[in-house]
MARDRENBA-573176 format. One record per atom (N, C-alpha, C): x, y, z; residue in three letters. Coordinates in steps of 0.1 Angstrom, whole numbers, plus 5000, padded with zeros to 4 digits. Layout:
BEGIN
XYZala/...
END
This chain:
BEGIN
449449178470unk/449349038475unk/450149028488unk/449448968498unk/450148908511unk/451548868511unk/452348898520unk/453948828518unk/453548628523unk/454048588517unk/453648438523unk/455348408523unk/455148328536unk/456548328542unk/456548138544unk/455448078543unk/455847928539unk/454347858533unk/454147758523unk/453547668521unk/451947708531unk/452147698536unk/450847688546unk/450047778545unk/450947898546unk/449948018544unk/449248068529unk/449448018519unk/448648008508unk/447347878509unk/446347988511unk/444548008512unk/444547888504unk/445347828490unk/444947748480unk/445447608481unk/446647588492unk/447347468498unk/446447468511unk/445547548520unk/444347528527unk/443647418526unk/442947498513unk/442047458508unk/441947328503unk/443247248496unk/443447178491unk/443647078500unk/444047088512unk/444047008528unk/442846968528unk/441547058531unk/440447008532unk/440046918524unk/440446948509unk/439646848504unk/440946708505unk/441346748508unk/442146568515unk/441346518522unk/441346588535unk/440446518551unk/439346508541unk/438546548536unk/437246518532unk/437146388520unk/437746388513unk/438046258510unk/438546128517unk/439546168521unk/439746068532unk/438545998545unk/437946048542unk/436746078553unk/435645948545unk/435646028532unk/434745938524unk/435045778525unk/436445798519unk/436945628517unk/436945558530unk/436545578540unk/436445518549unk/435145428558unk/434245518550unk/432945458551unk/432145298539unk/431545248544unk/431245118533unk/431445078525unk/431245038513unk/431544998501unk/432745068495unk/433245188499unk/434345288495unk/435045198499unk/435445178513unk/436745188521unk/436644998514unk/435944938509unk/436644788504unk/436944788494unk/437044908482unk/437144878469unk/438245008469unk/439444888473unk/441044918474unk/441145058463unk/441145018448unk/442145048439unk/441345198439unk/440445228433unk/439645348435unk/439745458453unk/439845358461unk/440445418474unk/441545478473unk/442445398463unk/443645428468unk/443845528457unk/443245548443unk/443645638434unk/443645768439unk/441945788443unk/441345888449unk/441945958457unk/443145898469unk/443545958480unk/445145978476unk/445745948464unk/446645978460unk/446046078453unk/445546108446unk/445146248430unk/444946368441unk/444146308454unk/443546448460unk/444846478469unk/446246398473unk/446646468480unk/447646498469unk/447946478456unk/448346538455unk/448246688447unk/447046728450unk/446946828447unk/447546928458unk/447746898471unk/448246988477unk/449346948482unk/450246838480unk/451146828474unk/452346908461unk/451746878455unk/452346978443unk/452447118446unk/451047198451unk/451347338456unk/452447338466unk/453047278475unk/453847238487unk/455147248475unk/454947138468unk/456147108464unk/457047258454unk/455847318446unk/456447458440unk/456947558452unk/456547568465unk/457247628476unk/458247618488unk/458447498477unk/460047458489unk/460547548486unk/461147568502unk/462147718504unk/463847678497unk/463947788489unk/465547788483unk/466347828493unk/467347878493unk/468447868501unk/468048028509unk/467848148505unk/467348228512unk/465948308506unk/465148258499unk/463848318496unk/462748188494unk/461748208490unk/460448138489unk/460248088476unk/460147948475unk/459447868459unk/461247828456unk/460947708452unk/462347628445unk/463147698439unk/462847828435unk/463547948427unk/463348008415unk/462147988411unk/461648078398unk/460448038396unk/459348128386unk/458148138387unk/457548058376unk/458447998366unk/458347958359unk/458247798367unk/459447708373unk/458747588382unk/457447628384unk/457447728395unk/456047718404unk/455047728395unk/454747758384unk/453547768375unk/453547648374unk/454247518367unk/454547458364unk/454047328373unk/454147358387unk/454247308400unk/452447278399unk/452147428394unk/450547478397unk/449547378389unk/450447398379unk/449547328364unk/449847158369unk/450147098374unk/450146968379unk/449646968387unk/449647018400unk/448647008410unk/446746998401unk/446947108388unk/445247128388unk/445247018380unk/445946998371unk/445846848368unk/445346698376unk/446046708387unk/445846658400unk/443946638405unk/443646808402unk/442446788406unk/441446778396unk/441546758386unk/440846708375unk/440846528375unk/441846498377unk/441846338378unk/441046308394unk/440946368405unk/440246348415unk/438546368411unk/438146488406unk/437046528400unk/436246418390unk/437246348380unk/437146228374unk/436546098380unk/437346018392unk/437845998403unk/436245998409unk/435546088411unk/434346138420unk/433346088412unk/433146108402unk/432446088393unk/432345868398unk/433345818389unk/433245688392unk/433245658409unk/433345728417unk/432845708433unk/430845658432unk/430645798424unk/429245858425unk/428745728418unk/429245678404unk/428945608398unk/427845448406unk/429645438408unk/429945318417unk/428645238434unk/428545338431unk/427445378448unk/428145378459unk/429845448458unk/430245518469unk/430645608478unk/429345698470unk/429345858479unk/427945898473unk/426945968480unk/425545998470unk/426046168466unk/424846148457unk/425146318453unk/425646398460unk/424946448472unk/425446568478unk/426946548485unk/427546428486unk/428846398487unk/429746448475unk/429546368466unk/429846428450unk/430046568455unk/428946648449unk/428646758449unk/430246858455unk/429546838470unk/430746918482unk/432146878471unk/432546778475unk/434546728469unk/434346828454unk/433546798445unk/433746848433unk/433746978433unk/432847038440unk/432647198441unk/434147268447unk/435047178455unk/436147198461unk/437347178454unk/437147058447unk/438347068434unk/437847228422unk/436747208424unk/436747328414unk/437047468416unk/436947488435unk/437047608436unk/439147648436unk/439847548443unk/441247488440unk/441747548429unk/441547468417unk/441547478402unk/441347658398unk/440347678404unk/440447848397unk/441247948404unk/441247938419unk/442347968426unk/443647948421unk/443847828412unk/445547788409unk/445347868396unk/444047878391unk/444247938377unk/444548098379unk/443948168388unk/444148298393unk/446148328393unk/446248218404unk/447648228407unk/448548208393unk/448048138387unk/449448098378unk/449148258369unk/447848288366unk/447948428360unk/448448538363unk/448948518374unk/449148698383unk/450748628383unk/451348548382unk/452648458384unk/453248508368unk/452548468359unk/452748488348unk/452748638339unk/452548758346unk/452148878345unk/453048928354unk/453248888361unk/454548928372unk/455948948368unk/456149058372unk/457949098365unk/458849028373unk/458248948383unk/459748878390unk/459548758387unk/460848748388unk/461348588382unk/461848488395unk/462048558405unk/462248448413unk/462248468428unk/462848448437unk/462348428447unk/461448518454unk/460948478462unk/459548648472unk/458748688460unk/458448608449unk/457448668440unk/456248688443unk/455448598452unk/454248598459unk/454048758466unk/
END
């Protein structure tokens, strides 16, 4: 695996940007952007999905991730949490009539692709003989 030297450069905290702007995007058009409380869930759950990944890679004092592999899994498994309540989230968007299917569709397909990426990672994390910093 690649040396990742901060937050940004993990493909999965990318990814997880996009589907911010793309939500964000959503809530801003018609009937979305007036119906506050679902606005505002929606744009909290989605950022914090890449949030959370951020947050398991705060740099310790001289290496990468808060300091053991055990947070950052930990870090991981909340983030996907994260995107299961957005995916949720989409669903009552879709419901609601404030995004049509193919809207749906794209965000969901993005929290899902997220979610198996973080599932990937926490497996190879978890199988991994290092326990702490530069484990990536």
């Amino acid at each position: 695996m690649a040396t990742i030297e901060k937050f940004e450069d993990l493909d999965v905290w990318q990814k997880a940007r996009e589907l911010c702007k793309l939500i964000h995007k959503y809530t801003l058009n018609g009937s979305f952007a007036k119906y506050f409380f679902l606005k505002d869930q929606i744009k909290r759950s989605s950022g914090s999905i890449m949030d959370n990944i951020a947050e398991a890679c705060l740099p310790a004092r001289q290496g990468f991730d808060r300091g053991g592999k055990k947070e950052f899994i930990q870090f991981l498994f909340i983030s996907k949490f994260s995107s299961s309540e957005t995916k949720s989230q989409l669903y009552r968007a879709l419901d609601y009539g404030h995004i049509n299917q193919e809207e749906f569709e794209i965000a969901y397909n993005k929290c899902a692709e997220i979610a198996s990426i973080e599932t990937g990672l926490i497996n190879y994390l978890k199988n991994s003989p290092y326990k702490g910093k530069k484990h990536i």
